[in-house]
LOPAZA-412750 format. One line per field, with one value per residue (C-alpha): chain; x, y, z. Coordinates in pm, 1 decimal, always signed. Layout:
<sites>
chain c(A,...);
xx c(X,...);
yy c(Y,...);
zz c(Z,...);
</sites>
This chain:
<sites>
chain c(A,A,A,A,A,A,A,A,A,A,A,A,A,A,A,A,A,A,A,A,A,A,A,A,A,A,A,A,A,A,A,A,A,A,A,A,A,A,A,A,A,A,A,A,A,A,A,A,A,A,A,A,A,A,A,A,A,A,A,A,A,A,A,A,A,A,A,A,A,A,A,A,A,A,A,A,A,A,A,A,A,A,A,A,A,A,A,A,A,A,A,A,A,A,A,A,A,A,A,A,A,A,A,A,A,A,A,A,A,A,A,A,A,A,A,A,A,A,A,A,A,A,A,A,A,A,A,A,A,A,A,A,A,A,A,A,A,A,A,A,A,A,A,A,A,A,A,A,A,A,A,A,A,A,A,A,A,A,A,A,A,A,A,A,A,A,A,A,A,A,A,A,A,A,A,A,A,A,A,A,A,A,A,A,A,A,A,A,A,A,A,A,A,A,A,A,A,A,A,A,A,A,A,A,A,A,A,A,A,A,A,A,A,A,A,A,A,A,A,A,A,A,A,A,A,A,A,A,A,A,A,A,A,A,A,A,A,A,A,A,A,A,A,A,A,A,A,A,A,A,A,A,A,A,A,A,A,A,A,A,A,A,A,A,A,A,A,A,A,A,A,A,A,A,A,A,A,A,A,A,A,A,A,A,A,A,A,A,A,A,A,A,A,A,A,A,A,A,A,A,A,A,A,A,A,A,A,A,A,A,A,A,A,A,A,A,A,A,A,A,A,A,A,A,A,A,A,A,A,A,A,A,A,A,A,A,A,A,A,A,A,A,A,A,A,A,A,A,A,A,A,A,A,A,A,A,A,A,A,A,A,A,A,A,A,A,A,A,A,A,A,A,A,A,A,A,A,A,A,A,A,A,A,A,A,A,A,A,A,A,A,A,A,A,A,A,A,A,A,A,A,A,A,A,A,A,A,A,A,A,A,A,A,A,A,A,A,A,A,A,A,A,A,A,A,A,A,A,A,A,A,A,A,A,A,A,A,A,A,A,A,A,A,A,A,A,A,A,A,A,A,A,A,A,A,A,A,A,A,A,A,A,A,A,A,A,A,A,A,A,A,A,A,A,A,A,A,A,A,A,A,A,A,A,A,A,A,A);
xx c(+7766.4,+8106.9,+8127.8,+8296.5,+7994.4,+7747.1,+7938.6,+7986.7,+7623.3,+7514.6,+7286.7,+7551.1,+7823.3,+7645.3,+7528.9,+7933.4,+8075.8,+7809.1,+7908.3,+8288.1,+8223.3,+8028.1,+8292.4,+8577.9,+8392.4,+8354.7,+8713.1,+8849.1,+8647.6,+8775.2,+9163.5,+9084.0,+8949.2,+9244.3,+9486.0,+9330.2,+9340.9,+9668.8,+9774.2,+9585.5,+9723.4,+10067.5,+9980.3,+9863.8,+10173.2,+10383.6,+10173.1,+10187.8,+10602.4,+10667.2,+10409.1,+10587.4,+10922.1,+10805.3,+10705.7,+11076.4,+11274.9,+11027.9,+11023.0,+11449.6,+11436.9,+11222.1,+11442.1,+11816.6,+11741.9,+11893.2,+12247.9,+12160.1,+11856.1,+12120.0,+12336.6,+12037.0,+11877.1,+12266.5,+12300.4,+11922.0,+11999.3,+12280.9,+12101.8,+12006.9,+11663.3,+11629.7,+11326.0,+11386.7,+11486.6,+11494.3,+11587.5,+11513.1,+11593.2,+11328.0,+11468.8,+11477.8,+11801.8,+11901.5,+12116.0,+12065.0,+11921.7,+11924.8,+11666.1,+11920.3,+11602.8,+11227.3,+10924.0,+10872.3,+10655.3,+10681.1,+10840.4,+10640.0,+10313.5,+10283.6,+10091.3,+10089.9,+10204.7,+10307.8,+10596.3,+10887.6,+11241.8,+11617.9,+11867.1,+12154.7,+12423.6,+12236.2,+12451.9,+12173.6,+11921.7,+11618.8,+11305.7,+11092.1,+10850.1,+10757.9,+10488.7,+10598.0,+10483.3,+10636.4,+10633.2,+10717.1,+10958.7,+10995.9,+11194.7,+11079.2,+11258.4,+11096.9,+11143.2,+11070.4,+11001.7,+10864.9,+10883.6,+10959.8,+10683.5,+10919.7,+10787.9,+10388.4,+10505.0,+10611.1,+10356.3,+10092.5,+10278.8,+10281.6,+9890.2,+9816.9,+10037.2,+9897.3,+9514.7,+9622.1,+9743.7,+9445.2,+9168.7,+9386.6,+9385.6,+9013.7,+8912.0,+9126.2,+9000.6,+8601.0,+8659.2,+8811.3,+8491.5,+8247.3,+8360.9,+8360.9,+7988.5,+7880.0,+8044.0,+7868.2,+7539.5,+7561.6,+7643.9,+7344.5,+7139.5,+7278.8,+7177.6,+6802.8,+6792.3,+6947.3,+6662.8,+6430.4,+6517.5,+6480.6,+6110.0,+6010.8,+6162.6,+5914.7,+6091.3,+5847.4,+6051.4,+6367.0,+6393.6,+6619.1,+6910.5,+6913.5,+7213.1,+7224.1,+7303.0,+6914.6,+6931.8,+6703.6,+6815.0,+6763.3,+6441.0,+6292.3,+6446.6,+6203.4,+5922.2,+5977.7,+6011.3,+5702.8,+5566.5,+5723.7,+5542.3,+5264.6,+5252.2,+5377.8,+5118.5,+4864.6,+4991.8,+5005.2,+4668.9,+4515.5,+4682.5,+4547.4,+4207.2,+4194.9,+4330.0,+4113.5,+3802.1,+3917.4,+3892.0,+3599.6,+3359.7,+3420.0,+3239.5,+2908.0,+2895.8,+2940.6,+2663.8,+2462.0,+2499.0,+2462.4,+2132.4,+2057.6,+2113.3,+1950.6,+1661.8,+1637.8,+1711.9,+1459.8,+1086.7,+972.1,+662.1,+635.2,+701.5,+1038.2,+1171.2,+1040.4,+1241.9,+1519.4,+1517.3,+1495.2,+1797.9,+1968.8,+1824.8,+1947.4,+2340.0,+2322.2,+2229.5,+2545.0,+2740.6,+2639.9,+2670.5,+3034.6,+3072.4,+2970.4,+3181.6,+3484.2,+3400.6,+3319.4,+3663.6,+3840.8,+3628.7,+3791.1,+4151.0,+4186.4,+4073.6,+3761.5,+3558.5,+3704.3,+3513.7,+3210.7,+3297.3,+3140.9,+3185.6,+2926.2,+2898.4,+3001.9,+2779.9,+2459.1,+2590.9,+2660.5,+2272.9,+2143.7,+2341.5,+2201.5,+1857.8,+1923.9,+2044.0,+1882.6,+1593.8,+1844.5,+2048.0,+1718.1,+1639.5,+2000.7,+1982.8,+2181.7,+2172.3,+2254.0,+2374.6,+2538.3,+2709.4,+2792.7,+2908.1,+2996.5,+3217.2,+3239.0,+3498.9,+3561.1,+3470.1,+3263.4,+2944.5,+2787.0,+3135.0,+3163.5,+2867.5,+2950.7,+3206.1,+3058.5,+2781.1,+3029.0,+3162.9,+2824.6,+2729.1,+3054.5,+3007.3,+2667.0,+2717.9,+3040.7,+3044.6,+2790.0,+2962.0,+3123.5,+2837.5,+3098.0,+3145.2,+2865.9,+2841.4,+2610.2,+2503.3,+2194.8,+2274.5,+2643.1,+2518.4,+2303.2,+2567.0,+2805.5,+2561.6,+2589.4,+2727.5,+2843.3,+2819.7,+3037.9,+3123.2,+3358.6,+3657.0,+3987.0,+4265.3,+4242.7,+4113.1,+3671.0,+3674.6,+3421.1,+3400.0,+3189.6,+3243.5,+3125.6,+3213.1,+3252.4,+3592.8,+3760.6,+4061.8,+4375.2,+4652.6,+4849.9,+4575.3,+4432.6,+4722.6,+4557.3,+4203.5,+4181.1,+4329.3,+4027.1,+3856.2,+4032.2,+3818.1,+3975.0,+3916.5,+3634.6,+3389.5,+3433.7,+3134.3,+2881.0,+2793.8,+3035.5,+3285.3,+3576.3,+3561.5,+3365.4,+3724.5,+3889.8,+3633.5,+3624.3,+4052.6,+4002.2,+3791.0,+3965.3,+4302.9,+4096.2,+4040.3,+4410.2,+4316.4,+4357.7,+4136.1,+4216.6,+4148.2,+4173.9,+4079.2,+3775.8,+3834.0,+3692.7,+3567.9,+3693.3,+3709.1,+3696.9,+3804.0,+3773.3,+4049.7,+3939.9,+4103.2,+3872.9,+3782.4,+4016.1,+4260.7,+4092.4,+4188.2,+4532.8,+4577.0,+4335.6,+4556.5,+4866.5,+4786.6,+4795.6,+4581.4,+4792.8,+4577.2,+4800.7,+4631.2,+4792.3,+4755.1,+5006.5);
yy c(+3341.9,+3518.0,+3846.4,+3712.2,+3426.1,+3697.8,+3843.0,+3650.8,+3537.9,+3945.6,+3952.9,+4213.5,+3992.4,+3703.1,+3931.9,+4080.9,+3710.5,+3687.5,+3973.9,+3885.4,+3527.3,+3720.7,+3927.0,+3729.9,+3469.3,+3765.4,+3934.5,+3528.9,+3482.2,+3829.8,+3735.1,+3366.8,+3526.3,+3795.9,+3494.2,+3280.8,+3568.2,+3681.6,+3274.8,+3319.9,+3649.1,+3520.0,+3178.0,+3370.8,+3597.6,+3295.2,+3117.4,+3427.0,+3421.1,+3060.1,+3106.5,+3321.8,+3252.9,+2833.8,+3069.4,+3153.1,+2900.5,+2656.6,+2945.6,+2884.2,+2523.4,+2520.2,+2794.4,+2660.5,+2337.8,+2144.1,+2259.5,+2649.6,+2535.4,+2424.0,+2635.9,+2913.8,+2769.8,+2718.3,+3107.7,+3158.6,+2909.5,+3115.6,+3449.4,+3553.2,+3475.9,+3247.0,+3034.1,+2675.4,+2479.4,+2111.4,+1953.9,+1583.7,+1350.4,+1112.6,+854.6,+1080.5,+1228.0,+1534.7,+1769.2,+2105.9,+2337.4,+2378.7,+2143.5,+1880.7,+1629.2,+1640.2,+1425.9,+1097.5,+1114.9,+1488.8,+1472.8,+1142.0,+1390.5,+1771.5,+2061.7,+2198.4,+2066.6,+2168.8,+1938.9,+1926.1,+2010.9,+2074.1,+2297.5,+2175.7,+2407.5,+2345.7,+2122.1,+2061.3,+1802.9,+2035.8,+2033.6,+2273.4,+2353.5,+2497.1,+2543.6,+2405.4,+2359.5,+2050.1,+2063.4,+1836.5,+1912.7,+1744.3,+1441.4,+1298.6,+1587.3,+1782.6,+2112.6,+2191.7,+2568.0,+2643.1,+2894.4,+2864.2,+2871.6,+3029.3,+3402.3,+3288.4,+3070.1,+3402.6,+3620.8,+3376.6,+3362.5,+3715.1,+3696.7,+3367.0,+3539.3,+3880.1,+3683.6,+3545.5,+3839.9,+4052.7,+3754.5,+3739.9,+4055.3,+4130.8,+3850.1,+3994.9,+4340.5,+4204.0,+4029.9,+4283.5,+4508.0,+4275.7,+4291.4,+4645.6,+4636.7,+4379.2,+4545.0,+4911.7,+4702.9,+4508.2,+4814.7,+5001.1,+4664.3,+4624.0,+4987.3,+4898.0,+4598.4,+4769.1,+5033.5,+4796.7,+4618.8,+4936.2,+5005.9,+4607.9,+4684.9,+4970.2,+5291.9,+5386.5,+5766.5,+5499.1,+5600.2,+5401.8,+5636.3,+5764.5,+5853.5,+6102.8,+5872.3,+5849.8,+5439.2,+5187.5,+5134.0,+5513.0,+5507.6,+5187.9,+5387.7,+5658.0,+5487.4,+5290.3,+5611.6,+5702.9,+5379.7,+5461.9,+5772.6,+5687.9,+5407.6,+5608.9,+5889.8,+5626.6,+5461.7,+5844.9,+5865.3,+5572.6,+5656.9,+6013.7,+5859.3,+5631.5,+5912.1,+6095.9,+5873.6,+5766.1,+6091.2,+6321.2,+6042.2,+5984.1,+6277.9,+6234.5,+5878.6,+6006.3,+6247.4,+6016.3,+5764.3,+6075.9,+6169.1,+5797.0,+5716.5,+6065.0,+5975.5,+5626.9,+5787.1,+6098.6,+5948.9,+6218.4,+6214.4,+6031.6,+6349.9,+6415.1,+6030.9,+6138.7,+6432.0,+6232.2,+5947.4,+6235.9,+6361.7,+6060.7,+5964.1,+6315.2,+6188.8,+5855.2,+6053.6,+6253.1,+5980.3,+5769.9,+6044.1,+6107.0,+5717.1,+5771.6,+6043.6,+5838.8,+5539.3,+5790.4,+5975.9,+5609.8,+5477.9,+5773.4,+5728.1,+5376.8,+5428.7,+5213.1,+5449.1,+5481.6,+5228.0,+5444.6,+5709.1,+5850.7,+6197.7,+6442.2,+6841.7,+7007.2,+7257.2,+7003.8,+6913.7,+7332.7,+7399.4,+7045.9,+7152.5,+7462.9,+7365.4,+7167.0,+7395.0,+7740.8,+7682.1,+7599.3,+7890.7,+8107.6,+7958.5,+8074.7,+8436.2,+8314.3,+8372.9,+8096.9,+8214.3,+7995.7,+8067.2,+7842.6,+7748.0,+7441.4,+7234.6,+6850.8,+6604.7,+6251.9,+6114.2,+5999.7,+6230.7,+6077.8,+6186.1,+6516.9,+6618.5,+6536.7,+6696.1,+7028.8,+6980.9,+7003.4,+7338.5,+7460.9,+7382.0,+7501.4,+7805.5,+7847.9,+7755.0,+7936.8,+8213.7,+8461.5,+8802.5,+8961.2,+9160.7,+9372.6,+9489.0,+9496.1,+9768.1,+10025.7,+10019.0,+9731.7,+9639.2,+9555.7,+9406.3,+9182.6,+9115.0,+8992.2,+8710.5,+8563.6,+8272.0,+8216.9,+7840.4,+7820.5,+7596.0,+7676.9,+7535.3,+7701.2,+7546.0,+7164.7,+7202.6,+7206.3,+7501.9,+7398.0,+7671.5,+7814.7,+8188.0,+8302.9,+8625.8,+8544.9,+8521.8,+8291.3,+8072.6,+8240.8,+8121.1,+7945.9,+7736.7,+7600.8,+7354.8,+7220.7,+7287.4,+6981.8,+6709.2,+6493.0,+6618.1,+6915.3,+7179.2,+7590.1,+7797.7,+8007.8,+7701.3,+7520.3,+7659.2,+7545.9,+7163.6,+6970.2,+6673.0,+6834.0,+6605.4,+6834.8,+6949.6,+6663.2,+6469.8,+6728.9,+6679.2,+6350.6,+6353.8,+6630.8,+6411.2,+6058.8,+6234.9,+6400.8,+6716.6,+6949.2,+7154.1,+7505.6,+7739.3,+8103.6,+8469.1,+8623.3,+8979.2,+8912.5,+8552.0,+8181.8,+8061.9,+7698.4,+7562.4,+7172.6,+7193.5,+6883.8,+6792.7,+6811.8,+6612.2,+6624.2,+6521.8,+6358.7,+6007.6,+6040.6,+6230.3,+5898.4,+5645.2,+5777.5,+5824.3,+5614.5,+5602.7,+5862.0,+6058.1,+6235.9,+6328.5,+6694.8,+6941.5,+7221.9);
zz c(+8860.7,+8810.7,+8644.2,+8306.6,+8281.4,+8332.2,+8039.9,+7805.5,+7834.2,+7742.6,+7421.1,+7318.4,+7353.8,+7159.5,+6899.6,+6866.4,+6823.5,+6545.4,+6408.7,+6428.3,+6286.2,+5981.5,+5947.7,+5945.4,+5718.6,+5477.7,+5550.1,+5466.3,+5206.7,+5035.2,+5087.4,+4952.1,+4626.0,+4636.6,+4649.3,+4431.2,+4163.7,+4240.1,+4118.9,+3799.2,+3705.3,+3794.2,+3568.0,+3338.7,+3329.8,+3288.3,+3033.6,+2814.1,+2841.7,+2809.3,+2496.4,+2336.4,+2407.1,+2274.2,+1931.4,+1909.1,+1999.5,+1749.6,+1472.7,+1571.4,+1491.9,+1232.4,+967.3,+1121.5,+1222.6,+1552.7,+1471.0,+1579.1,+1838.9,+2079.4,+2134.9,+2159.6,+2444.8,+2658.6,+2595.7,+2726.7,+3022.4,+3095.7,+3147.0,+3508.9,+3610.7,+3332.0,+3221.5,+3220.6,+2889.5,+2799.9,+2488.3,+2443.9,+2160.1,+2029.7,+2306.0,+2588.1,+2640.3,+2734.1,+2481.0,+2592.0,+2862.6,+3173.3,+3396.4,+3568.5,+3689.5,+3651.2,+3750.5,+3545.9,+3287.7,+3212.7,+2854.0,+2742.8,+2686.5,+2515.1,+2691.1,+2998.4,+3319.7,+3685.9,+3757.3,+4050.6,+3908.2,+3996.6,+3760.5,+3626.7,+3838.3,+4184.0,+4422.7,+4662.1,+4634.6,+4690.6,+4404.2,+4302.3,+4150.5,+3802.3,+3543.7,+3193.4,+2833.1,+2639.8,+2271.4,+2023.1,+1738.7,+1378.8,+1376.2,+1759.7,+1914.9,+2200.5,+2395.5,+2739.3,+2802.9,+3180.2,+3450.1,+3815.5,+4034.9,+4342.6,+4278.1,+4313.0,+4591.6,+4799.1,+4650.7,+4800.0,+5138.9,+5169.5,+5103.1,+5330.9,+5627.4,+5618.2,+5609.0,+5901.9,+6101.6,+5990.2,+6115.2,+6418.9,+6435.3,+6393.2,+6610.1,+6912.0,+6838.4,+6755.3,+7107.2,+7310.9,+7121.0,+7229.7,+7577.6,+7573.2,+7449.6,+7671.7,+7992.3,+7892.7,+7852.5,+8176.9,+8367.0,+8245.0,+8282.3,+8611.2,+8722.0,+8552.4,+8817.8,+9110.7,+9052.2,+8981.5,+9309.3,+9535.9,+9371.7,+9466.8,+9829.5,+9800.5,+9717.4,+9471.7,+9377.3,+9242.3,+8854.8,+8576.4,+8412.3,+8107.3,+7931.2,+7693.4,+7320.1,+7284.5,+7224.4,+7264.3,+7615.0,+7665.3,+7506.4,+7730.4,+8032.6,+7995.4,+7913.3,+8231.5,+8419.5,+8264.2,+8397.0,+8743.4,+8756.2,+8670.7,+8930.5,+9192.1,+9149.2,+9156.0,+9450.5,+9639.9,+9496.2,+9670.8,+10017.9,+9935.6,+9906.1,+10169.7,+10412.4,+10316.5,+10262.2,+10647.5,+10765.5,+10538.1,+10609.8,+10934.0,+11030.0,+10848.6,+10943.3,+11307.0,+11255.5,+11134.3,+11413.2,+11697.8,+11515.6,+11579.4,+11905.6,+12041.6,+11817.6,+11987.6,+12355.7,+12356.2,+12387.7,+12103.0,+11871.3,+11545.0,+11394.3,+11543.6,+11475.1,+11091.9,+11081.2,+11228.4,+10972.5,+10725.6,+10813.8,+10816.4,+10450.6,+10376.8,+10516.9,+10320.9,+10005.2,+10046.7,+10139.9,+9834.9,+9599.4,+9747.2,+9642.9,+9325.2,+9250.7,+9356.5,+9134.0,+8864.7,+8896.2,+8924.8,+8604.0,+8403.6,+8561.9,+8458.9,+8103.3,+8122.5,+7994.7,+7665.1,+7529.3,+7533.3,+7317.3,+7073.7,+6823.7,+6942.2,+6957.2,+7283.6,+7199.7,+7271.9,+7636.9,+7680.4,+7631.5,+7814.5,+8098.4,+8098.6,+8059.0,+8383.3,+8590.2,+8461.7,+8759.0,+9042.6,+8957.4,+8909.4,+9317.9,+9393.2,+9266.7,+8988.4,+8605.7,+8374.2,+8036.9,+7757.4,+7468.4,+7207.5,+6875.1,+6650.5,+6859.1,+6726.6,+6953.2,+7019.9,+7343.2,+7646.2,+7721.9,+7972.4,+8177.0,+7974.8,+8117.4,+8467.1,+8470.3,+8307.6,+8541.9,+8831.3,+8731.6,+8716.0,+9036.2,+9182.3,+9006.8,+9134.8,+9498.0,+9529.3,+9230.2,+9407.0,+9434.2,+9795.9,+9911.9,+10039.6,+9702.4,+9522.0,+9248.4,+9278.6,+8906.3,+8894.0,+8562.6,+8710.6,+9033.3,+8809.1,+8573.7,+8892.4,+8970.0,+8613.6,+8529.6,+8184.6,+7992.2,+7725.0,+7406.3,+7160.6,+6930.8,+6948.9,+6692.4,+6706.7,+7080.3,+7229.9,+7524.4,+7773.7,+8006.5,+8298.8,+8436.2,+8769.1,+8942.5,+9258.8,+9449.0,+9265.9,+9353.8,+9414.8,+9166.1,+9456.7,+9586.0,+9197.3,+9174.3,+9510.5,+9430.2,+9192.5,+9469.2,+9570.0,+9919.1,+9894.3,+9999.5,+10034.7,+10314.1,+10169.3,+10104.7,+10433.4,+10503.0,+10246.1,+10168.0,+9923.7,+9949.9,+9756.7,+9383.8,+9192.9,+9004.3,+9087.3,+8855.5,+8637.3,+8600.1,+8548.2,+8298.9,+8067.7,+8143.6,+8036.3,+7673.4,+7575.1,+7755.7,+8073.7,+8357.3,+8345.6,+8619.6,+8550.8,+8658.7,+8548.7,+8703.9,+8968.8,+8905.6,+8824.8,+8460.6,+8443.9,+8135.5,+8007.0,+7736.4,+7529.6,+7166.6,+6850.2,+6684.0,+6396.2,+6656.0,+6916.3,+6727.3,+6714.9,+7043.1,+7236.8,+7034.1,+7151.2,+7500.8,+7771.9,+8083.0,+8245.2,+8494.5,+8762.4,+9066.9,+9060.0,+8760.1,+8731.5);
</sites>
């Protein structure tokens, strides 16, 4: 297809022509009616002279009779510009005025007429054309009063010519307009399909331009860019995962098979091939409960738990989940606190409390203080190995927290901290398969909100920043499934 037929088959470009076709139809329609009343002033300009100017010349006649009539209307007839004047005896002929021929029939019947006409002193043959009154006078006579028609004639060539020129005129101009339209459209649509193109070859980063009018093309550009986004950080996200599913598990599944085999190759007692299947039970369970913390954190990236949501008070899972875990932490050397407060929001619990849960135990396994540093004071050494649950509302936002006073996260690793099977230097050490925040992430994203990771001096605040519920509806209707894999 050639560049013009590509153009002049642009929605634009249809929608200008419509445009131009209304607005010429309306732009006629005004000049017709300007025209058309432009004749019936002028008629009605004449009508009103010929009127009056019949009143006199009958009022004439009627006081001095034929005898002074005559020679009145030859010294009108002679004026410049004249009217035209016709005075007929009962039988038809002419005895004064002006008119030298007129159409048959004209004189035979009174009133009003448009009729074709030549003056007397005009030595061509051309007619034309006039708007006369015939009246009849006592004794058969009659008088022809009328007006040439010339001067509306021009006047409504003047108006017919310059209706012309202007539809010409906006038609070339709505046109060349449309063009322009349809050009700035297809170049912007073109760019749109070029991009689009690169991101179907598989250059996923490719993003549509946006100008900077702010119009409906601009607006669809970024909520395609949106779309991009969020398809290529889902898209990094799976490779993520699978490099990382292909490489985290490969070790424990290795393990697991070693512990086989030398089971199966040593001739030990039933006792040691228990404690080997142990084991291996022991590896499964942590391989299944990595599994089910990756379906978990995809169930609340693609939005499918949103249909299971409920209002409830944060407060409630604060105190279950510290009613859970008070003993393990007690095991640990730990001390569970809470602290909460009247905390109503909108959403799923079942995943609210996972993901609580998971700072908890993160808080507990890797919150114990440095004892390089421990405090002399017993009340603060005790007070380092706390770990503080709490539920509060702040604004129109629930503040699910959990405080530990261990070493933290430095501020340049937190960004990374929350990246599935990410585990930090410090931890490498203790058992855990890196999704404990990366659930947690998810799951604050999934209901309008946000992980935050803070200092506790010394310590790590994590913070589930969820929306109330006063604005938990509006914030979950407006929001898409957007879960990045990376929080800032």
């Amino acid at each position: 297809m050639t560049a013009f037929g590509k153009l002049i088959r642009t929605t634009a470009f249809r929608l200008t022509l419509v445009y131009l076709f209304l607005f010429a139809l309306f732009a006629a329609s005004l000049l017709g009616y300007f025209a058309w009343n432009t004749r019936r002033m002028i008629n009605e300009q004449i009508t009103a002279t010929v009127n009056a100017e019949t009143g006199e010349i009958v009022d004439i006649y009627t006081r001095r009779g034929l005898r002074i009539l005559v020679p009145t209307i030859e010294n009108r007839a002679l004026r410049p510009g004249a009217n035209l004047y016709l005075v007929t005896t009962p039988e038809g002929k002419a005895i004064g005025g002006n008119v030298g021929a007129l159409a048959p029939g004209v004189m035979a019947s009174t009133g009003w007429s448009e009729t074709r006409y030549r003056r007397l002193d005009e030595q061509d043959t051309a007619e034309h054309r006039a708007l006369v009154r015939v009246t009849e006078l006592t004794n058969g006579f009659r008088l022809l009063v009328g007006r040439d028609l010339e001067e509306r004639r021009r006047l409504f060539g003047i108006v017919a010519k310059a209706a012309q020129w202007s539809l010409l005129v906006v038609i070339v101009l709505g046109i060349c307009g449309g063009i322009f339209v349809a050009r700035r459209v297809l170049q912007r649509i073109d760019a749109m399909t070029g991009t689009t193109r690169r991101i179907m070859a598989g250059d996923l980063s490719g993003r549509l331009p946006v100008g900077r009018s702010g119009d409906e093309l601009d607006r669809l550009a970024e909520n395609l860019n949106a779309m991009l986004e969020r398809i290529e950080t889902l898209m990094m996200g799976l490779k993520e995962v699978s490099d990382n599913i292909a490489h985290d598990l490969k070790t424990p599944l290795t393990r697991m098979r070693n512990r086989a085999e030398e089971a199966l190759a040593s001739s030990g007692s039933e006792a040691e091939y228990r404690a080997a299947l142990e084991r291996t039970i022991e590896e499964s369970d942590g391989l299944i409960r990595t599994f089910n913390a990756l379906l978990m954190i995809a169930r609340a990236e693609s939005g499918q738990a949103r249909g299971n949501m409920d209002d409830f008070d944060a407060a409630d899972v604060a105190k279950g989940i510290h009613e859970l875990y008070e003993p393990l932490a007690e095991d640990d050397g730990m001390t569970l606190r809470v602290r909460t407060a009247n905390a109503r929001l909108h959403g799923n619990r079942e995943l609210i409390s996972q993901a609580l849960a998971n700072l908890v135990e993160n808080a507990i396994k890797y919150g114990k203080p440095s004892p390089v540093v421990q405090p002399l004071d017993p009340a603060a050494a005790a007070r380092t190995r706390e770990v503080l649950i709490e539920a509060r509302r702040e604004g129109d936002r629930v503040l699910l927290s959990v405080t530990d006073h261990g070493p933290g996260i430095p501020e340049g690793d937190r960004k990374h901290a929350v990246e599935r099977f990410v585990r930090l230097e410090a931890s490498r050490t203790l058992p855990g398969s890196g999704l404990g925040l990366s659930l947690a992430n998810a799951v604050a994203t999934l209901h309008g909100g946000e992980l935050r990771l803070g200092d506790s001096h010394p310590g790590l605040t994590a913070t589930l920043v969820i929306p109330a519920l006063s604005a938990a509806g509006d914030r979950l209707a407006a929001q898409t499934p957007d879960v990045p894999q990376k929080v800032a």
